[in-house]
Every structure is written in structure tokens, then in C-alpha cells.
C-alpha positions as CSV (number, residue, x, y, z in Angstrom):
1,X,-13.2,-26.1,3.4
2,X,-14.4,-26.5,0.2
3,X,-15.5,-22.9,-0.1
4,X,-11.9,-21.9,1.2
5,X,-10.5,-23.9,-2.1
6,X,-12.7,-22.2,-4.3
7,X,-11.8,-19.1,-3.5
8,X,-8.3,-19.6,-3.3
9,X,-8.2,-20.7,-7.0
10,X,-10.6,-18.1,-8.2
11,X,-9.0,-15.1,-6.2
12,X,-5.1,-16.1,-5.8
13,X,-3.1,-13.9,-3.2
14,X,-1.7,-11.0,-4.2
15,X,0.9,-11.5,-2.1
16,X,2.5,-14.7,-0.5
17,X,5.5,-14.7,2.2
18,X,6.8,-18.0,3.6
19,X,8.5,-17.4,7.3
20,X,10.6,-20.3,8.0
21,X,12.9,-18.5,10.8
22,X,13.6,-20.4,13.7
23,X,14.2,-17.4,15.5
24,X,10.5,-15.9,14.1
25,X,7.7,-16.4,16.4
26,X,5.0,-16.3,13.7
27,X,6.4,-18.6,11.3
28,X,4.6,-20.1,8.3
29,X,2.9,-19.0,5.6
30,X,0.7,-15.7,4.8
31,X,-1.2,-14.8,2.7
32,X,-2.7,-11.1,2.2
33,X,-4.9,-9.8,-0.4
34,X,-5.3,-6.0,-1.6
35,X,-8.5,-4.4,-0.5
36,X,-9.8,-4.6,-3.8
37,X,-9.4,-8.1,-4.0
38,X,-11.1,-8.3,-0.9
39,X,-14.3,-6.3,-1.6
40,X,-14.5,-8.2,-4.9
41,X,-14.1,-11.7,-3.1
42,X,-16.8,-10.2,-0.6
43,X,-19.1,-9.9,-3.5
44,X,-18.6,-13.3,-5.2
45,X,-18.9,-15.0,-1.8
46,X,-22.4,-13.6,-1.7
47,X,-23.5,-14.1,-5.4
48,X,-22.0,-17.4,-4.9
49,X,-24.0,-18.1,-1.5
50,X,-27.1,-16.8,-3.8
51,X,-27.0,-18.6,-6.6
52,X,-26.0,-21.8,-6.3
53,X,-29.4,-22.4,-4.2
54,X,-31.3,-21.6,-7.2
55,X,-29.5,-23.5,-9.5
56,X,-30.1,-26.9,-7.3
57,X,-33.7,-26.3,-7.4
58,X,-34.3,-25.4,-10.6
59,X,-35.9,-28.2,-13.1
60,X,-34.2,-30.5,-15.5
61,X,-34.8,-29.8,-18.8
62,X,-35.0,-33.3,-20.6
């Protein structure tokens, strides 16, 4: 969930559409990103994934 946060403030939609029809079956909110956007979230996820193990384990530099 965290992870979901992070990436929505780091790559914002590129497009948002609120349904609030009563008559709409699929009402709610979307969101939909370009494929770029995608690829490039891809990518960040895994540098992400890599990194931030390395950074916990590293030493403290007093």
C-alpha cells in the first residue's frame, strides 16, 4: 500500500475520469497511464525494489 502511494505521487495519472452515473455500471474512479509512463514506472519499481535493500544494509558513517 505504501508502494502504491509512492508511485502515485512520483508518477501521477495522465489521465483521471470520475463516473458517478447512476445509470453506469462501472462507476468510480479511473485512472490510466500512457504506455510510456508505464514502461518508465516498470523501471523505477525495479530500481526501487533494488536499491533500497542496499541502502538498509549499508554502514553508518559516524
Amino acid at each position: 500500500m505504501i508502494y502504491l502511494l509512492f508511485i502515485l505521487t512520483i508518477y501521477p495519472p495522465t489521465h483521471l475520469e470520475a463516473r458517478d452515473k447512476p445509470n453506469d455500471a462501472g462507476s468510480g474512479i479511473y485512472l490510466s497511464w500512457s504506455p510510456c509512463k508505464v514502461d518508465s514506472l516498470i523501471d523505477g519499481y525495479i530500481v526501487l525494489r533494488m536499491t533500497l535493500p542496499a541502502q538498509r544494509n549499508m554502514p553508518k558513517v559516524k
